[in-house]
C-alpha positions in Angstrom: -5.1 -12.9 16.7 -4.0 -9.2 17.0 -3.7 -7.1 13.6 -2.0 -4.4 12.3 -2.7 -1.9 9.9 0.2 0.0 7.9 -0.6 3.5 6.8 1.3 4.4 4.3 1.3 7.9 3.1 4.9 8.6 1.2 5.6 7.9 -2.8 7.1 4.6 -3.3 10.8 5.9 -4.5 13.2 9.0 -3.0 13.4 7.1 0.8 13.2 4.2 2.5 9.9 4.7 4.1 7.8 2.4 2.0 10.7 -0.2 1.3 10.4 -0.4 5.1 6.7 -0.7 5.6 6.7 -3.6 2.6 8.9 -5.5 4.6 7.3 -4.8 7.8 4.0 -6.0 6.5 5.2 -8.9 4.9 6.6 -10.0 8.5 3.5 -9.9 9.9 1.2 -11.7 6.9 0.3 -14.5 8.9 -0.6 -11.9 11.9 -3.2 -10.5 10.1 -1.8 -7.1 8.4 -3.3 -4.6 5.6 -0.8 -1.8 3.8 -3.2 1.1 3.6 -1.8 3.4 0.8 -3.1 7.0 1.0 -2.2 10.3 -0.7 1.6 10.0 -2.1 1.2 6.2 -1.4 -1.1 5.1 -4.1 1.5 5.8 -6.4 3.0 2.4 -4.8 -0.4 1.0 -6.3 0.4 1.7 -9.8 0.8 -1.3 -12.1 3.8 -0.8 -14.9 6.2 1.0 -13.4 9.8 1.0 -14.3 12.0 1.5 -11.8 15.4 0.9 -13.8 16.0 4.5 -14.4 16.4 4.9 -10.7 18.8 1.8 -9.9 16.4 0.7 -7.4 14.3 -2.2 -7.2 10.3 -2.4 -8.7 8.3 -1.8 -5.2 5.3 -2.9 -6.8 6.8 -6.0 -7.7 6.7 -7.0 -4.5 2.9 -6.6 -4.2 3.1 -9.6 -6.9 5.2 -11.7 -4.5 2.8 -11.7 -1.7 -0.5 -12.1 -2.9 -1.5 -12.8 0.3 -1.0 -9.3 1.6 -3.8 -7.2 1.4 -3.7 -3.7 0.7 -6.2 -1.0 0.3 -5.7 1.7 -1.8 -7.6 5.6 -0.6 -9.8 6.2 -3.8 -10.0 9.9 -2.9 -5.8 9.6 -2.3 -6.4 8.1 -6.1 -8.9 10.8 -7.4 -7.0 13.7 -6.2 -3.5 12.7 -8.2 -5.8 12.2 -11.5 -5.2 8.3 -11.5 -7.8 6.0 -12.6 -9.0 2.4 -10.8 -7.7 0.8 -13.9 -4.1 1.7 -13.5 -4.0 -0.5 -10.4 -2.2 -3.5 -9.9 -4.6 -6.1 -9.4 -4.0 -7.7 -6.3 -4.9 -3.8 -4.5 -8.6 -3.5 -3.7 -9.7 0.6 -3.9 -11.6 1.4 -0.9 -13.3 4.8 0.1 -13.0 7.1 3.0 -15.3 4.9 5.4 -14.1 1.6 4.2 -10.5 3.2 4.8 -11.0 4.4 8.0 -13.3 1.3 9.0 -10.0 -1.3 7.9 -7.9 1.3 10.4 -10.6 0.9 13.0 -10.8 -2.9 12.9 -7.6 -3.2 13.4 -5.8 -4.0 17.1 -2.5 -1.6 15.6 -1.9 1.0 13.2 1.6 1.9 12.4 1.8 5.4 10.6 5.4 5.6 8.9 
């Protein structure tokens, strides 16, 4: 079974970019995908966030809806924006530089949006 591995490098809200890779992801669940959030992207990560202010929907809600979706979030992505592993949703597993770079390795495709 091929994979694919999303990188996704762009803060959850202000473009389309990650609304796009959620849904591009989610498509491919049963292919065998991983959404691999690094620097601005972590912020996609973030458990509580209200997105009401903004008239746009809760991105990380959708993390919730598809448990089955794994995602990796950059600790050093996380370290160098002050954010703490605890601030995570819980459904994201933090992975270091090798383990990042391993998960892109392993996989058949990586889509960099």
């Amino acid at each position: 079974m091929k994979t694919v591995f999303y990188l996704q490098d762009s803060a959850p809200y202000g473009s389309e970019k990650v609304y796009g890779a959620l849904n591009a992801a989610i498509v491919c669940i049963k292919m065998g995908v991983t959404l691999g959030l690094y620097e601005d992207g972590v912020y996609l990560a973030l458990a509580g966030q209200n997105s009401k202010p903004l008239g746009v929907p809760n991105l990380a809600d959708i993390l919730y809806a598809y448990p089955d979706l794994n995602v990796l979030a950059h600790e050093p992505s996380l370290n160098a924006r002050g954010l703490m592993m605890e601030s995570l949703i819980e459904t994201v597993e933090l992975v270091d530089e090798i383990d990042f770079l391993n998960a892109m390795e392993a996989s058949d495709f990586v889509v960099l949006l």
